[in-house]
C-alpha positions as CSV (number, residue, x, y, z in Angstrom):
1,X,-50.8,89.5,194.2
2,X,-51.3,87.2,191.0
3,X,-47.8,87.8,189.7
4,X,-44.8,90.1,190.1
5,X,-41.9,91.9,188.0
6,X,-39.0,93.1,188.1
7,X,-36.4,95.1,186.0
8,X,-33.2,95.4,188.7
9,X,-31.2,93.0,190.1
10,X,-27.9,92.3,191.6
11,X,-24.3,92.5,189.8
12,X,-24.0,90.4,186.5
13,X,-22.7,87.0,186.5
14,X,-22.7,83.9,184.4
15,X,-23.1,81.5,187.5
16,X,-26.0,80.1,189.6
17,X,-24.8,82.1,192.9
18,X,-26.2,82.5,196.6
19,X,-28.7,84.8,195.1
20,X,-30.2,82.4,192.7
21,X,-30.6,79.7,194.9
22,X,-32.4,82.5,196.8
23,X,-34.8,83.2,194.2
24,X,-35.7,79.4,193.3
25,X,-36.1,78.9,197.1
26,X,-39.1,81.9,197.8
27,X,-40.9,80.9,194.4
28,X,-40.6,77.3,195.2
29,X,-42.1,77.8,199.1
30,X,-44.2,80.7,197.8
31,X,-44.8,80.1,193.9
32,X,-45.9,83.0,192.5
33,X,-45.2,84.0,188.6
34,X,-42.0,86.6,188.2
35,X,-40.5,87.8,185.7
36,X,-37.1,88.8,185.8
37,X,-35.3,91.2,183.1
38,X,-31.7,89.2,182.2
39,X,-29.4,91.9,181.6
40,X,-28.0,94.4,178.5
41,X,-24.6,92.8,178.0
42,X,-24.7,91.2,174.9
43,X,-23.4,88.4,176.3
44,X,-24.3,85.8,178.7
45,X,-23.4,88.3,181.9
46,X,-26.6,88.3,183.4
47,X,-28.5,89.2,186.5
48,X,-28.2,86.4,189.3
49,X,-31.8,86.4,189.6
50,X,-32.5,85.3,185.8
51,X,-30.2,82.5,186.3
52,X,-33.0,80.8,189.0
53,X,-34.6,78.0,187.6
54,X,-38.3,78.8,189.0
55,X,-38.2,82.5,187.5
56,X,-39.3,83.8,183.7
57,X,-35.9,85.4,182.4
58,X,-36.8,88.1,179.5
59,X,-34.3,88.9,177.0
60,X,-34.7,91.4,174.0
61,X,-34.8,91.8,170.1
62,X,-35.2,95.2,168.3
63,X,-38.5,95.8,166.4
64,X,-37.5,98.9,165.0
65,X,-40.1,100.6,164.9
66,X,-42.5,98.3,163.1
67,X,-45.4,95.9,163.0
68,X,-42.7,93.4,160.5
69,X,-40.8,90.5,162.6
70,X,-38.9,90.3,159.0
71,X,-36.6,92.7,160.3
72,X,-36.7,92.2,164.0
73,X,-32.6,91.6,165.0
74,X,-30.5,90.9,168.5
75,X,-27.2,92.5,167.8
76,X,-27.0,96.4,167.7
77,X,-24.5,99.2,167.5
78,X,-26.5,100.3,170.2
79,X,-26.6,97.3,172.6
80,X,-28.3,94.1,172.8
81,X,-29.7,91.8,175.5
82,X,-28.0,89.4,177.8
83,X,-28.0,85.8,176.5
84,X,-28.0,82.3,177.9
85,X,-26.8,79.4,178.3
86,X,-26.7,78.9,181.7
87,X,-23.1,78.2,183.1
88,X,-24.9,74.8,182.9
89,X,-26.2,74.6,179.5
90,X,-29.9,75.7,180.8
91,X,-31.7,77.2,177.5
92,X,-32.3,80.6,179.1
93,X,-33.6,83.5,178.9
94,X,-37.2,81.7,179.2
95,X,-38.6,84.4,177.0
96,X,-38.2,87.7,175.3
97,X,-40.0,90.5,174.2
98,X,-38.8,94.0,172.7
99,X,-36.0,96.0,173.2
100,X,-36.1,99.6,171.7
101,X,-38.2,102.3,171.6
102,X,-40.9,101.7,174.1
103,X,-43.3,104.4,174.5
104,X,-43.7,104.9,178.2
105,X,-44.7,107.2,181.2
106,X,-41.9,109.5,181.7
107,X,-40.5,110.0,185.2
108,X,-42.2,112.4,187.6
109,X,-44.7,113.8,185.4
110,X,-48.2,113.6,184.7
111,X,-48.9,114.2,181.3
112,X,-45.5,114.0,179.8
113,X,-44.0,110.2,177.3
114,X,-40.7,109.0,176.7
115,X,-38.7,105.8,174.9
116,X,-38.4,103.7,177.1
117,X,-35.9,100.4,176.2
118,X,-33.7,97.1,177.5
119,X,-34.7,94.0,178.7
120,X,-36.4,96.3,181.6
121,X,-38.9,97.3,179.1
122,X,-39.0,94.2,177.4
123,X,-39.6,92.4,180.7
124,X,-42.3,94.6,181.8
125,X,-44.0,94.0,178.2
126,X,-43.5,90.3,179.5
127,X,-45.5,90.7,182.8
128,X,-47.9,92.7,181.1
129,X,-48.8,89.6,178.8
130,X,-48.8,87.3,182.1
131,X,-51.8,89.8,183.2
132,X,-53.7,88.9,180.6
133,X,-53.2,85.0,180.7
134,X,-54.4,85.3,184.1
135,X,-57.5,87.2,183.3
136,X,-58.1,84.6,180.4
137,X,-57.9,82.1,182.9
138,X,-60.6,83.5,185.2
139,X,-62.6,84.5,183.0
140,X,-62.8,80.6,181.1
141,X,-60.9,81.2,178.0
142,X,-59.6,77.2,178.7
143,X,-62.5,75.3,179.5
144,X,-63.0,73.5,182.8
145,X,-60.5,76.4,184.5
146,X,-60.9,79.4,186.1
147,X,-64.3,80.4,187.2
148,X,-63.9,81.9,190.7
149,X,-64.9,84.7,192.6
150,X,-62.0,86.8,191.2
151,X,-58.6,86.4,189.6
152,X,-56.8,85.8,192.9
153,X,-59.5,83.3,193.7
154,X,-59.0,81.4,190.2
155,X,-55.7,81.2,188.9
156,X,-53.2,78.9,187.3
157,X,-50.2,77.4,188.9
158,X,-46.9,79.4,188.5
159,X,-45.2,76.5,186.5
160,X,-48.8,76.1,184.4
161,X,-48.8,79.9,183.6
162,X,-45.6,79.5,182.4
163,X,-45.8,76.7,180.7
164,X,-49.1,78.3,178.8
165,X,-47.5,81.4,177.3
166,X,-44.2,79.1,176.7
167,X,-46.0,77.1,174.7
168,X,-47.4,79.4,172.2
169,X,-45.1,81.7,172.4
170,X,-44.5,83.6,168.7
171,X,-40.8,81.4,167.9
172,X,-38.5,83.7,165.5
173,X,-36.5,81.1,163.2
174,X,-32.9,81.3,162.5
175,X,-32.8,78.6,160.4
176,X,-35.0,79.1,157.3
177,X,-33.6,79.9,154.1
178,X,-35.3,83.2,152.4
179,X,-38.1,85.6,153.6
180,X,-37.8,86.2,157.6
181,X,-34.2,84.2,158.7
182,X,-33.2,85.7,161.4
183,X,-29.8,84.9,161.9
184,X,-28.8,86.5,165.3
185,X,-32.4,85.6,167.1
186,X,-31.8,82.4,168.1
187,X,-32.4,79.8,171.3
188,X,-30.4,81.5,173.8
189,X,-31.3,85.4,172.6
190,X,-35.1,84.8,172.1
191,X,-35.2,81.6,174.8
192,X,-38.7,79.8,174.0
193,X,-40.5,83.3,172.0
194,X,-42.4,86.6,172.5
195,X,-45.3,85.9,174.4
196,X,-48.4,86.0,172.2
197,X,-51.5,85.3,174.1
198,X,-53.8,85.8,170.9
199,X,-52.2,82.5,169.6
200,X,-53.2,81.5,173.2
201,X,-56.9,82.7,173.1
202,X,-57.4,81.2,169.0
203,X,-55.8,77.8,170.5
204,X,-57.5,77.8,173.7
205,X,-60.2,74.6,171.8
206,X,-57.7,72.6,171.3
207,X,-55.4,73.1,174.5
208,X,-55.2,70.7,177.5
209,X,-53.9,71.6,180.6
210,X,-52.5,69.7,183.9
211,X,-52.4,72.3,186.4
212,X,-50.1,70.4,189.1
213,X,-52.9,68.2,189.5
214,X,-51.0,65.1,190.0
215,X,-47.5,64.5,191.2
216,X,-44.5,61.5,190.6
217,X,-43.0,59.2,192.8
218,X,-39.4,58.6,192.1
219,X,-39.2,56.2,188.8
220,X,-42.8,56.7,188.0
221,X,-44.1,57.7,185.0
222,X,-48.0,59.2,183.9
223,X,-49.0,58.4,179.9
224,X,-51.6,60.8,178.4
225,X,-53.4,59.4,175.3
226,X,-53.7,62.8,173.2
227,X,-56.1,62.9,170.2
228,X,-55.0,65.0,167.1
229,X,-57.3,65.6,164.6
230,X,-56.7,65.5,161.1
231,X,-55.1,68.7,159.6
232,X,-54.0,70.2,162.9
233,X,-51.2,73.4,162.0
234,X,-49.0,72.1,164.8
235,X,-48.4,70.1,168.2
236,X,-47.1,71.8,171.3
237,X,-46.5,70.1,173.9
238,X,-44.5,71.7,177.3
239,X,-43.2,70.6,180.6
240,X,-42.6,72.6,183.5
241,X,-42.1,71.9,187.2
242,X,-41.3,73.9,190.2
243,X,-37.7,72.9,191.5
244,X,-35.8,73.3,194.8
245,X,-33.3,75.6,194.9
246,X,-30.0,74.2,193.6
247,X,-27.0,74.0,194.8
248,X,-24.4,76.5,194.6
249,X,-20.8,75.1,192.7
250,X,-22.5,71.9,191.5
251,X,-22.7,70.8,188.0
252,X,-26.3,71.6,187.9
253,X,-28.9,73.8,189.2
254,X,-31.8,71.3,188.7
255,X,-32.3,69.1,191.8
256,X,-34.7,66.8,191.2
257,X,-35.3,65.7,186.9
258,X,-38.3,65.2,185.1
259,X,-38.6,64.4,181.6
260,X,-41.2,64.7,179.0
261,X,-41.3,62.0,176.0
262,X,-43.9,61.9,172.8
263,X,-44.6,58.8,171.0
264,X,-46.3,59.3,167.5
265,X,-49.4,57.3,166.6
266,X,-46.1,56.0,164.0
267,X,-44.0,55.1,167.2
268,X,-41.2,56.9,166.9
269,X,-40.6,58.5,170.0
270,X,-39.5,62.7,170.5
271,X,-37.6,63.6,173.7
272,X,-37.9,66.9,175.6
273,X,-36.1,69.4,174.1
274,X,-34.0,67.3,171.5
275,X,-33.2,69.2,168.4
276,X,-34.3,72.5,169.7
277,X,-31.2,74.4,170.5
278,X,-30.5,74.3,166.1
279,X,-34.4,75.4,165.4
280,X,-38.2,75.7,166.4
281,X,-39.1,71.6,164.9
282,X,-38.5,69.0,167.5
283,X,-36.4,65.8,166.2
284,X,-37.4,62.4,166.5
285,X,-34.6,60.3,168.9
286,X,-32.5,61.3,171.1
287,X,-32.2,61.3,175.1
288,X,-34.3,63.1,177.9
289,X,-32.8,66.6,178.9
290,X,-31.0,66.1,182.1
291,X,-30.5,70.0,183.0
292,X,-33.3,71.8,182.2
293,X,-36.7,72.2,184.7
294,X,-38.7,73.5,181.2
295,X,-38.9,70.7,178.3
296,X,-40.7,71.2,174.9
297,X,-41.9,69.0,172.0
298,X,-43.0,71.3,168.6
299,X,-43.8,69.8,166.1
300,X,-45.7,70.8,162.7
301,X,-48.6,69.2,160.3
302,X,-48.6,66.4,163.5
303,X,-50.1,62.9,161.9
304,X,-53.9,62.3,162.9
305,X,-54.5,59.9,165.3
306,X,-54.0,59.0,169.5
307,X,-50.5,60.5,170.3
308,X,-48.9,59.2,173.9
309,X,-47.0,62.1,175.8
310,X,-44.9,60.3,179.1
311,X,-44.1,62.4,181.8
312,X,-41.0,60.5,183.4
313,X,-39.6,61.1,187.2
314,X,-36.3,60.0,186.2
315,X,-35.1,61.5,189.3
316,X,-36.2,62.7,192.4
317,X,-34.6,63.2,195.4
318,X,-36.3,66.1,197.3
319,X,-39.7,66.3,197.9
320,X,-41.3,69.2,195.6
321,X,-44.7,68.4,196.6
322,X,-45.1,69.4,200.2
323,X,-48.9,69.1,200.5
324,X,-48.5,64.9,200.5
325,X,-45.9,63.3,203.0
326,X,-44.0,61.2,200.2
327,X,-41.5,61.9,198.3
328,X,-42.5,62.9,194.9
329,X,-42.6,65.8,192.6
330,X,-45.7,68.0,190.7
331,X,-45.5,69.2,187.3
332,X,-47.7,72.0,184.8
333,X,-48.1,69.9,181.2
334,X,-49.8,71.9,178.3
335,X,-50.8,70.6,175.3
336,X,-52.2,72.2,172.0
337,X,-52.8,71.1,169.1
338,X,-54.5,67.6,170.5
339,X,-57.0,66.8,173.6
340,X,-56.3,64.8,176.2
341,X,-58.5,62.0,176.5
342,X,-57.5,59.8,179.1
343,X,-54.2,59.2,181.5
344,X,-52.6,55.8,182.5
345,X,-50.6,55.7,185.6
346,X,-47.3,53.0,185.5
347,X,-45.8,52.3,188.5
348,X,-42.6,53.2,189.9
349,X,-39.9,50.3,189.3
């Protein structure tokens, strides 16, 4: 298998249970991309599984029928998706996709469609998307990737794939005055987007990519020297790393805590994730997330010139990185929007 779905789970909670630790501990010993549908509450009662760390949650928001996100909403008459945060402030569901009127095989029959809907559908759309990212991948969309015999042969990581489609995902704002505000779509209903992997495929020149190809010791950190060129739309820039399962009543899921910084050819440094829980625009300042195992920097009309991104291992106390002996940690890092041109290792203090 390349990647797996699914659209059941166990009974709804809002807590990191037995059953979550589960799931982080199979797709950390065995990482292979799921998705997993969060549940049709409306509220952050979820399924177990979507609350594991290593996993791709889905949510949903109604098209309605059309081809216009203007309209596209969360809250319905009808029902809605389950929403994060985690019972630890994790931004989840990781992504989301559409809820209602899915047109879809109908049950025992050959030739006959029905309307299909839910975060089942909307997680199957998900997977779906994932099925292409991996064929892009072995077929070269990314340069210097893929390539092999097949697309079992030559695939991404399960953090890199999901850091890929997180990082250009389509991001509905809830912020912006006029035209398309959506004011029910926000962080924890639409998590980091809709997966779009034609933003992926038009971006693919100007992405870079670390597929777990290095790993931290604790206290270390790894600078990439990132050059954007003038008039670039926007910087992305997205952290993801494989955790081991957490433990079960503590005040966080996340084990071990990497952090992703982005210094400005100006200097003035963005931290993972700061600012994004009010909108889609990253804010300068700030302090490293401390909870989450996926960080993000957006930001738009980036200033020309070498950009520094810091991958940080502020704390690692379990070794996620079992093919070395030490203890220290791998990590997916995509960039687009600027090329990497170098890296500069510091060492741990």
């Amino acid at each position: 298998m390349v990647f797996q779905t699914a659209s059941v789970g166990s009974s709804l909670t809002t807590e990191y249970t037995t059953i979550s630790a589960e799931v982080d501990d199979y797709l950390f010993l065995y990482p292979l991309l799921s998705t997993q549908c969060q549940g049709n509450t409306c509220n952050p009662a979820s399924r177990p599984q979507a609350w594991a760390k290593n996993i791709v949650s889905v949510g949903g928001i109604y098209h309605q029928g059309t081809a216009d996100r203007c309209d596209d909403h969360w809250n319905d008459p009808e029902g809605c998706g389950s929403t994060g945060p985690a019972a630890d402030g994790r931004i989840k569901p990781d992504l989301a996709f559409f809820f209602d009127g899915i047109r879809a095989a109908a049950p025992a029959s050959d030739t006959a469609y029905t309307e299909f809907g839910g975060t089942s559908a909307a997680t199957a759309m998900t997977a779906g998307h994932f099925g292409l990212l991996f064929q892009m991948w072995h077929e070269g969309v990314w340069p210097g990737h893929g390539g092999g015999t097949d697309v079992f042969d030559s695939r991404p990581q399960m953090a890199t794939a999901k850091a890929l489609m997180i990082n250009m995902a389509y991001r509905y704002s809830w912020t912006s005055p006029g035209g398309c505000a959506y004011s029910d779509v926000d962080r924890f209903v639409q998590g980091w987007g809709t997966a779009d992997v034609r933003r992926l495929y038009e971006r693919a020149p100007v992405t870079s990519i670390v597929d777990e190809t290095y790993a931290l010791a604790p206290q270390e950190t790894k600078l990439y020297r990132v050059l954007v060129e003038p008039r670039q739309s926007e910087l992305n820039v997205t952290l993801v790393y494989t955790d081991p399962m957490g433990t079960v009543g503590a005040d966080y899921a996340r084990i071990n805590d990497l952090s992703l910084q982005v210094i400005p050819p100006s200097g003035t440094a963005y931290w993972g994730n700061y600012g994004l829980e009010a909108g889609n625009v990253s804010v300068p300042g700030g302090n490293s997330d401390t909870v989450n195992t996926v960080e993000n920097v957006f930001i738009p009309a980036p200033q020309a010139g070498t950009w520094t991104v810091a991958v940080i291992g502020d704390e690692i106390v379990e070794d996620a990185h079992l093919e070395t002996p030490e203890l220290d940690a791998d990590y997916a890092l995509v960039v687009s929007g600027g090329l990497i041109k170098w890296k500069v290792e510091i060492e741990p203090e």
